[in-house]
C-alpha positions in Angstrom: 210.7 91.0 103.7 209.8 91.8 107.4 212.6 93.1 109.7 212.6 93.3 113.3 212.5 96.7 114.7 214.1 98.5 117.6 214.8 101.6 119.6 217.5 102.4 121.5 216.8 105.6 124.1 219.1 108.2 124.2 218.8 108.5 127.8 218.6 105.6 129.4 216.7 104.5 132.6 218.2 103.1 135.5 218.0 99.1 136.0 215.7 100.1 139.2 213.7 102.0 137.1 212.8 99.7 134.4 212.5 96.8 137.3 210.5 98.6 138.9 207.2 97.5 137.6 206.2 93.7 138.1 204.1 94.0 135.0 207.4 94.8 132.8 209.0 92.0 134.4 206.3 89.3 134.2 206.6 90.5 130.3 210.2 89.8 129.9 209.4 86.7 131.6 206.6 85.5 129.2 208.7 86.6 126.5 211.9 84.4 127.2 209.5 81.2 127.5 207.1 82.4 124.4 210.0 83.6 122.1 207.4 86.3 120.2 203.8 87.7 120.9 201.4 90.3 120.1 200.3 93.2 122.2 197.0 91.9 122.8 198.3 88.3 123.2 200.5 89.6 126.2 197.8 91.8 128.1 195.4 88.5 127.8 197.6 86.3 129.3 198.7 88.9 132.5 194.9 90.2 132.5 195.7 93.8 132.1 194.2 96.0 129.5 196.2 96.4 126.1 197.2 100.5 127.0 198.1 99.1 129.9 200.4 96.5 128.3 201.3 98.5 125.3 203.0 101.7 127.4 205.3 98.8 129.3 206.5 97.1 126.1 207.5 100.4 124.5 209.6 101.6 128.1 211.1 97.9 127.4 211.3 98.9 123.3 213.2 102.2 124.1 215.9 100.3 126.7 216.4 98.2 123.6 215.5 95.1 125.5 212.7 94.3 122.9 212.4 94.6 119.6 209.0 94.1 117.2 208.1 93.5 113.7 204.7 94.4 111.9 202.1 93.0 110.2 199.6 95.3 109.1 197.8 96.3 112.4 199.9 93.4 114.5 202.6 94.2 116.3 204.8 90.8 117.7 207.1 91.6 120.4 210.4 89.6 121.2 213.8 90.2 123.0 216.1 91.7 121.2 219.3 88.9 120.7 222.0 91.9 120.0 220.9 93.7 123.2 223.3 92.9 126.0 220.5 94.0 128.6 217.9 91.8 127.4 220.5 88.4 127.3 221.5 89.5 130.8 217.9 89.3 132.0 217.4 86.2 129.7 220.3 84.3 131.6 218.8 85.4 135.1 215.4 84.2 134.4 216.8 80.9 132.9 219.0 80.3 135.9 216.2 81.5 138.4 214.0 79.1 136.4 216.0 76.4 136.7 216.7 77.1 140.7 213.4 76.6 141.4 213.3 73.3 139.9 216.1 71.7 141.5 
């Protein structure tokens, strides 16, 4: 059976820090309308290059905002559901989301 991974960083970054980057934010984004991708799914869609891509889901991995299960050489990303971080940025992307559609 396949579990779903994740890290949790010992020192954690500030919420600036890890907002910083549009890139890790349009990921979070794709990833709360997708529900689960791969690491080359995700740099194809924003059109950046898979090291690219890869170095901004594990700064997302070690907040604990992501979590990812294998399969052989595949790697699916998705947000983590026990991570409070990652349902508070859920619920503002939802509600921004839904803002901009009213």
């Amino acid at each position: 059976m396949l579990s779903w991974k994740g890290k949790k960083r010992e020192n954690a970054l500030d919420v600036e820090d890890v907002f910083a980057s549009k890139l890790r934010i349009k990921i979070l984004k794709m990833l709360v309308q997708v529900g689960e991708l791969n690491v080359s799914e995700i740099a194809r869609r924003l059109c950046v290059n898979y090291n690219t891509t890869s170095k901004h889901l594990k700064v997302l991995e070690d907040e604990g905002m992501l979590q990812h299960k294998v399969f052989g050489r595949i790697r699916l990303y998705r947000l983590n559901e026990h991570s409070p971080k990652a349902k508070s940025v859920q619920n503002l992307i939802e509600a921004w989301e839904h803002a901009n559609k009213q």
